[in-house]
Each structure stands twice: as structure tokens, then as C-alpha cells.
N, C-alpha and C positions, 0 to 999 in steps of 0.2 A: 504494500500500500504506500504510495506515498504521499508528500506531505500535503498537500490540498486534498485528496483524498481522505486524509484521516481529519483536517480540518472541515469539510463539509460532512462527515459520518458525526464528528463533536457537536459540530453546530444545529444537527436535525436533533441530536440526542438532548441535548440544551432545551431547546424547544419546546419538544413533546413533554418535558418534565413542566415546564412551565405549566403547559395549559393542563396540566393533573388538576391544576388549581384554581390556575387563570387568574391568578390574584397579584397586582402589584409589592404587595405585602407577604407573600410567601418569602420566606427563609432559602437561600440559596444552599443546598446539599452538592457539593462539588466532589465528585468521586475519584478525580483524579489525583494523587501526590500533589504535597505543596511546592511548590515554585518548579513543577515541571511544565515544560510545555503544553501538555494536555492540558492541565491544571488552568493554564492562563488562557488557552483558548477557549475551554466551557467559561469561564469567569465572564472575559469578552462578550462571546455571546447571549450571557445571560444578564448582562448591562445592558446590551442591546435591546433584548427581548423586552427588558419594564421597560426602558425607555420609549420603547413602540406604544406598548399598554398607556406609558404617561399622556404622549401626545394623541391618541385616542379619546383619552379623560378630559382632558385639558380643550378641547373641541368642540364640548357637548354647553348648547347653546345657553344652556338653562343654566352651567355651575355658576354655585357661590364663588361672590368675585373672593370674600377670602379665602375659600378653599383653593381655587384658582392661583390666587399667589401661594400657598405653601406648596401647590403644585409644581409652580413655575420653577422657585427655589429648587424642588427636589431635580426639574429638569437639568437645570446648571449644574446640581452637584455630579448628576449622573453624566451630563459631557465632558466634565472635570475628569472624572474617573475613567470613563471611555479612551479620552487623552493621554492620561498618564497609562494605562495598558497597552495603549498601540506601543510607547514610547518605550515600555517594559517589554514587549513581545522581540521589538527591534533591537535593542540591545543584547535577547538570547540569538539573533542572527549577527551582529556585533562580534560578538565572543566566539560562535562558533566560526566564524571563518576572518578569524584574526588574522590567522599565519598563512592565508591565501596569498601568495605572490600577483600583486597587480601587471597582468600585459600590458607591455609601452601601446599606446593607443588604447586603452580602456576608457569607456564612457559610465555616466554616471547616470539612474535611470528616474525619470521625471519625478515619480513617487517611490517609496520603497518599501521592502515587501508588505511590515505589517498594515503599511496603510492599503495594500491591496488586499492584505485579510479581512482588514475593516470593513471595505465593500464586499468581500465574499461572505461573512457574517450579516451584513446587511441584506443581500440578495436572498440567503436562508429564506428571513423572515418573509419576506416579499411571498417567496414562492410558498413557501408553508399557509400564508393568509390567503394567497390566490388561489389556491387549489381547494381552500375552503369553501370559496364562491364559486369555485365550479362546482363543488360538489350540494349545493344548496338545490334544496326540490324547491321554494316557495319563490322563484325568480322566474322572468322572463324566456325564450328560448333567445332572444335577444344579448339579453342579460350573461344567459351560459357564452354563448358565442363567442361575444367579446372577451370574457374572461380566459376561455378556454385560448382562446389567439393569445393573451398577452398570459399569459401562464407557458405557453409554448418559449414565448419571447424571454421569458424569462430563465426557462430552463436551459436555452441557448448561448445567453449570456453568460450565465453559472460556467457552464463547460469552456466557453472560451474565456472567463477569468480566470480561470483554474489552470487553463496550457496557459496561459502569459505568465501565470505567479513561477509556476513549477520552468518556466524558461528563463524567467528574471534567478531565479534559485540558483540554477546549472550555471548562468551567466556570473552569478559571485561567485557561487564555488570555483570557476574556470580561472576568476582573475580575468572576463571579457569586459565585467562591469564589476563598480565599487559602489559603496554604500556609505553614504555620510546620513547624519541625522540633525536635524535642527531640532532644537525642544521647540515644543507650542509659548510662542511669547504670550498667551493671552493678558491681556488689560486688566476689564471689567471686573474679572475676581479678584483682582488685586488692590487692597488699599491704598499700596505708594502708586499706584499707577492711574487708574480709574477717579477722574476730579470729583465726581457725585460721594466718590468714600472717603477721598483726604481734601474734603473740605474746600474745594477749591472757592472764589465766588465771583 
């Protein structure tokens, strides 16, 4: 198996556990070893997964505007957290191909890989909810259609992020491409940075 392989076999396993419950407020049971890679890719996905549920909740035309901000809050924490995991997943590809000799003429690749995991955790969910609505008897034949077409669409993408991840991979391992990482400079969470929390006037 390899490694997008076992990342989307994680990410459907994530998932399904979720919706045992379907509750933003279920307790994460992560079955994988601490700080192994499995371990960080269920985690991953399953920040992803509330965070879908969040902005679902957060939609709904009728909520309390105070419920809606503790809402909002928890969205930030969880993009916060999403952030620092990509940034954690990259650094176990960091360490592992440290000692990689870079080839003279190596290029450097637009994004890098965890944040191509990020969208392949992303797409999960997509497909997991879209096959939902295909599979709904109280809809349209319209309604299936549509869905069924872009459920196809989707499953397509899946496959062709998955060869680009796993070709970006061989390309570090090779030394054809290198990996640098920028941290996420975010602002707005930040006290010294953000004028509305140090006071500016």
C-alpha cells in the first residue's frame, strides 16, 4: 500500500467513526500510536470532519447570534489547529528525507506535500457527503443526477491527487524536487499583531 493509499483508507476510517455519532462534540478515539504518522493523519482528518459539521451549524439561518459566535470562535481554533498539523505532518516528510542529496537543477514544488494531504482529506469528506445524496430516496431524479455526475467528479479528482502526491513523494525522495516550508504567518490570532487585540486606535 502506499502512502496516499493508506492516507485515503485513514481518512474514510476517520469519517465513518465520526458519523457513529454525528456529533461535533464526540470525543476523538484515535487508534493509531502517538506521534506516528497514522496517528497525525486520523487527527487531521478528524479536525477536518467537525470542522465541516461546524460550518454546516454555523449556516443555519435561525442560530443564536450568541451561539453563532462561540461557534465562530471554535471555527478559528479548529483552523488554528488544522494549520499547525499540516505544518507537523511536513516536518515528518522534513526529517524523513533529510539526507536526500538534492540534483543540481532540482525545482521546488508550488505546494508541498502535506498541504496536498490537506486537500486529499478535504476531498474525503466531499465524497463521503456526496454519495450521501446520491444515495437519498426523498430527492429529485434531477436531484440524483446531478449529484451522481459530480460524485463521479469527484472521485476522479481523488485519484488524480493521489498520483500527483505519490509523484511529488518519489520526486523528494529522488532529490528531482526539494521541500522548504514556510510557517503560516497568521495575524488575526495574534495579539502583537492583529490592531483590534493590541489596542490599536
Amino acid at each position: 500500500m502506499n502512502f496516499t493509499e493508506t492516507c485515503n483508507r485513514i481518512f474514510v476510517e476517520s469519517i465513518l467513526e465520526y458519523h457513529k455519532t454525528d456529533n461535533v462534540d464526540t470525543p476523538i478515539q484515535n487508534p493509531y500510536p502517538l506521534k506516528s504518522i497514522e496517528y497525525y493523519l486520523y487527527l487531521k482528518n478528524w479536525i477536518d470532519t467537525v470542522q465541516w459539521h461546524f460550518e454546516d451549524i454555523i449556516r443555519d439561518p435561525n442560530i443564536d447570534p450568541v451561539e453563532a459566535l462561540t461557534l465562530k470562535r471554535r471555527i478559528d481554533k479548529s483552523n488554528q489547529d488544522r494549520t499547525d498539523l499540516v505544518e507537523l505532518i511536513d516536518s515528518y516528510f522534513l526529517d524523513k528525507y533529510k539526507d536526500v542529496t538534492i540534483q543540481a537543477g532540482a525545482v521546488i514544488n508550488t505546494e508541498s506535500p502535506a498541504w496536498a494531504i490537506d486537500r486529499l482529506s478535504i476531498l474525503a469528506l466531499k465524497i463521503y457527503h456526496m454519495r450521501q445524496e446520491v444515495e437519498r430516496t426523498d430527492t429529485t431524479p434531477e436531484h440524483h443526477a446531478q449529484c451522481e455526475t459530480k460524485l463521479n467528479i469527484l472521485l476522479e479528482q481523488q485519484k488524480d491527487l493521489s498520483t500527483a502526491i505519490e509523484q511529488l513523494i518519489e520526486d523528494i525522495e529522488a532529490g528531482r524536487k526539494y521541500m522548504k516550508v514556510y510557517k503560516q504567518m497568521k495575524m488575526y490570532n495574534d495579539p502583537a499583531l492583529n490592531p483590534v487585540l493590541y489596542g490599536k486606535k
